[in-house]
Every structure is written in C-alpha cells, then in structure tokens.
C-alpha positions as CSV (number, residue, x, y, z in Angstrom):
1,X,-8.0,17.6,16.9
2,X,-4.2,16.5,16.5
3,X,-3.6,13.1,14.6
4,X,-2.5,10.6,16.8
5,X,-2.8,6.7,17.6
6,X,-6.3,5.3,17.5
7,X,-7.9,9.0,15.4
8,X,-9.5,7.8,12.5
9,X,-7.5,10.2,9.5
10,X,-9.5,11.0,6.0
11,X,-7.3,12.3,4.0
12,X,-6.9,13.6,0.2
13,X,-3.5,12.4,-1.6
14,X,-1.8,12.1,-4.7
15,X,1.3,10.0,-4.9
16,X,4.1,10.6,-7.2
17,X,7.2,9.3,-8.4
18,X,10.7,10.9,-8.6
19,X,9.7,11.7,-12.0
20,X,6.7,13.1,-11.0
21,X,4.3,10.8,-12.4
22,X,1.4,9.9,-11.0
23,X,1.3,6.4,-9.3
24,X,-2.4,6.7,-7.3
25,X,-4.6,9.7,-5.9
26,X,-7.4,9.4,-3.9
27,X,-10.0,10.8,-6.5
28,X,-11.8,12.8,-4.3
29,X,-12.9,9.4,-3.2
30,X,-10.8,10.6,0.2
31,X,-8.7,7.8,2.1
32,X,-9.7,6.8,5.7
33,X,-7.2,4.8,8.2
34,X,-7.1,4.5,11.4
35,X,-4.0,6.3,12.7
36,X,-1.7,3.7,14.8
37,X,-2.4,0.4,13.4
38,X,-0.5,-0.3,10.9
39,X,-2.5,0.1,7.9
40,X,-0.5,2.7,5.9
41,X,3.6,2.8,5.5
42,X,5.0,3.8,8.6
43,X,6.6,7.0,7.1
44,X,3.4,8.5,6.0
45,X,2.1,7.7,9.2
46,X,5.4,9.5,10.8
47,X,4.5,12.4,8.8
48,X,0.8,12.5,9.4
49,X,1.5,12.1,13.2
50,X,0.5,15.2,15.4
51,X,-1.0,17.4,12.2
52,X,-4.6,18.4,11.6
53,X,-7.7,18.6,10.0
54,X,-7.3,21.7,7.0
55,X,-3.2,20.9,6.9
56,X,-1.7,20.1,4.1
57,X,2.1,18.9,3.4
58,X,4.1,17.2,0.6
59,X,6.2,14.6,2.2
60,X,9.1,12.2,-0.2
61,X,9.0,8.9,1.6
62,X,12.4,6.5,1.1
63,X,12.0,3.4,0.7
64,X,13.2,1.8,3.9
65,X,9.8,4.0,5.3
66,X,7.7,2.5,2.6
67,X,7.8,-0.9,0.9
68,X,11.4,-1.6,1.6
69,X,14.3,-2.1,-1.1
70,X,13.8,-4.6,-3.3
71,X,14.8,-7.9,-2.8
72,X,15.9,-9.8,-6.1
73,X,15.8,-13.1,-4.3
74,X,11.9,-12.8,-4.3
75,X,12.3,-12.5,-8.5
76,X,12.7,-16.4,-9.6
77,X,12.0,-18.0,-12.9
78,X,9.4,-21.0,-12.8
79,X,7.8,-23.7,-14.8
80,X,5.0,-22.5,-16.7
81,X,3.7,-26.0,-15.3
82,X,3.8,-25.2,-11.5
83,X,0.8,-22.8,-12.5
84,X,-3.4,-24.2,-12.2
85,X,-3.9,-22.8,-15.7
86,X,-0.4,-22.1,-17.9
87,X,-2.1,-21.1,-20.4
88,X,-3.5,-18.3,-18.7
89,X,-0.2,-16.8,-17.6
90,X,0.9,-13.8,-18.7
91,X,3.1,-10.5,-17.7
92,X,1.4,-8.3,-15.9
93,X,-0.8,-10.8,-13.8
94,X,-0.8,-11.4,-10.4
95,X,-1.1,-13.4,-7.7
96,X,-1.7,-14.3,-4.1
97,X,0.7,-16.0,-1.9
98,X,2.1,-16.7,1.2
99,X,5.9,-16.1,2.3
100,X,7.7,-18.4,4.3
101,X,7.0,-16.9,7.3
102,X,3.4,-16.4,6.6
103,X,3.3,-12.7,5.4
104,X,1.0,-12.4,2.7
105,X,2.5,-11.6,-0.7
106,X,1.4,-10.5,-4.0
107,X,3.7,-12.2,-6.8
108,X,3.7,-10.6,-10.1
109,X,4.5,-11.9,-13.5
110,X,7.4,-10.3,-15.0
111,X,8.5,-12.0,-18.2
112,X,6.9,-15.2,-20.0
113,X,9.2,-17.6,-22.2
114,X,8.0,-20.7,-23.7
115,X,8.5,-23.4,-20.8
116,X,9.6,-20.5,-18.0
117,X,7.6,-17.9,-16.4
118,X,9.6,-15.4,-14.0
119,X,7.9,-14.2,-10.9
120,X,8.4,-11.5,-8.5
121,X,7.3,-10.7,-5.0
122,X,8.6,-7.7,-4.9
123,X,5.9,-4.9,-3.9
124,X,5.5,-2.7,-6.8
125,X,6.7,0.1,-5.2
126,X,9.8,-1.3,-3.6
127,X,12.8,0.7,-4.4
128,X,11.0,3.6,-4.9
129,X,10.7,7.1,-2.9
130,X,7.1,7.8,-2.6
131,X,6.3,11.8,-3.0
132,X,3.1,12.8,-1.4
133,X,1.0,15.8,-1.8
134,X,-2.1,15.8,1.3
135,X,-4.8,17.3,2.3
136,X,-6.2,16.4,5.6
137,X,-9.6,16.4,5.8
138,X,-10.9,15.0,8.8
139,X,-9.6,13.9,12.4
140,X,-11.9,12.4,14.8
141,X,-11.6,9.7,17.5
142,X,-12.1,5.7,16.4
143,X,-15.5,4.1,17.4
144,X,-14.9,1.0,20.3
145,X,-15.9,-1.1,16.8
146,X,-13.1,0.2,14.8
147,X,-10.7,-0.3,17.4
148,X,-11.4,-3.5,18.0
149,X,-11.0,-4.2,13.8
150,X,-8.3,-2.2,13.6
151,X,-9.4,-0.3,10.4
152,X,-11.8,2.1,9.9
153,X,-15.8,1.6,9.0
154,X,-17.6,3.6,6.4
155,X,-16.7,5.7,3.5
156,X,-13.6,5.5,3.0
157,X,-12.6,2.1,5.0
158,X,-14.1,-0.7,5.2
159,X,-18.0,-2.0,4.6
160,X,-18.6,-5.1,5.8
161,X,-21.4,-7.0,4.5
C-alpha cells in the first residue's frame, strides 16, 4: 500500500543536523501520523508521499519545507516582571503562547540579565535543514475515528483517556 492522504504512516527516523548530529530519533518507539493532515512538516510529508511499507530514504529538508527561517522579530527582550514567577526564569525554559493571529507558539528563554529576560519564538529548528534517515514500517488506511480527529490512535499517536 502506497502512502497517500488519509493512510495512517509508522515510521522509524533519525533526524540530523548539517553537522550530523543527532537532534531526535524515534527510539524504536516508531512514529505514527496520519498522512494528509498536517501533522508533520510538509516536506517530510512531500517526501513520504507515494512510498511504502519496507522503503527507506534519507531526505535533507530546507527550512522553508520545515519550520521556516527564523524570524528575529519573534526574539525581544522583556521585564523579568511581566513573568508569574521571575524568580523562576531562566535560559533554557519555555513557554506557552499565543501569536497574534492565534497560532500557538512556544517562546523560549534565551538570555537572563538582572531586570531583562530575552525571549524567543522562534521554533527551535528554524533556520535549520533537517536531514532524515527513514524506515517505513507500516502503511494502512485511517479508521472513520481517526479521520474525524485528524491524528492517529494507538501506539504511536495519540491515547486519549
């Protein structure tokens, strides 16, 4: 069975930098998505599209088919005030947000200094070309639930409670 919009994928990865150091792997844990919706950067998905259970591929993703360039207006400096608990604050920590038009957005702590705290919302991997190596493990079609959810159920998606 080909991959294609509404298959549920599992797939085995490791992602690397240009370096070639390991940013995340799926620790035989095995990633499942469902194929279509808009739940994994569209060029993985490009590159996932029409192959099959048993392939395998290494595929360099730019960032304009990832998370995008980064943005140094979503990097601003802040009073260590504006924060619930400023004592609390410190590089490295993060937090959830909205942006102006609603997108959620994880903001990042990127430098503490006395009264200032810079913040970025940046993803993490912005900038960056994403290196995949894959194994494709499974391809079947998506349950009516799944569908209707938009992710996949079970190991490797989602459990609800």
């Amino acid at each position: 069975m080909q991959i294609a919009n509404n298959k549920v994928v599992t797939i085995d990865y490791v992602l690397t930098d240009d370096q070639g150091n390991v940013i995340d792997r799926s620790e035989g844990g095995r990633f499942a998505y469902l194929h279509g919706a808009n739940n994994i950067i569209p060029g993985l998905e490009r590159a996932l599209d029409g192959k099959e259970k048993g392939d395998s591929l290494a595929v360099s993703i730019p960032p304009e088919e990832g998370y995008g360039q980064r943005d140094e207006s979503l990097t601003q400096v802040v009073s260590r005030s504006a924060f619930e608990s400023p004592d609390d604050i410190e590089v490295g920590r993060q937090f959830h947000a909205q942006s102006p038009e609603g997108q959620p957005l994880v903001i990042t702590v990127v430098a503490v200094a006395d009264d200032e705290v810079t913040i970025d919302g940046n993803h993490p991997l912005a900038g960056a070309n994403l290196n995949f190596d894959i194994s494709i493990v499974d391809v079947r079609d998506a349950t009516e639930e799944e569908l209707s959810h938009g992710h996949v159920h079970g190991p490797g998606g989602v459990e609800h409670a």
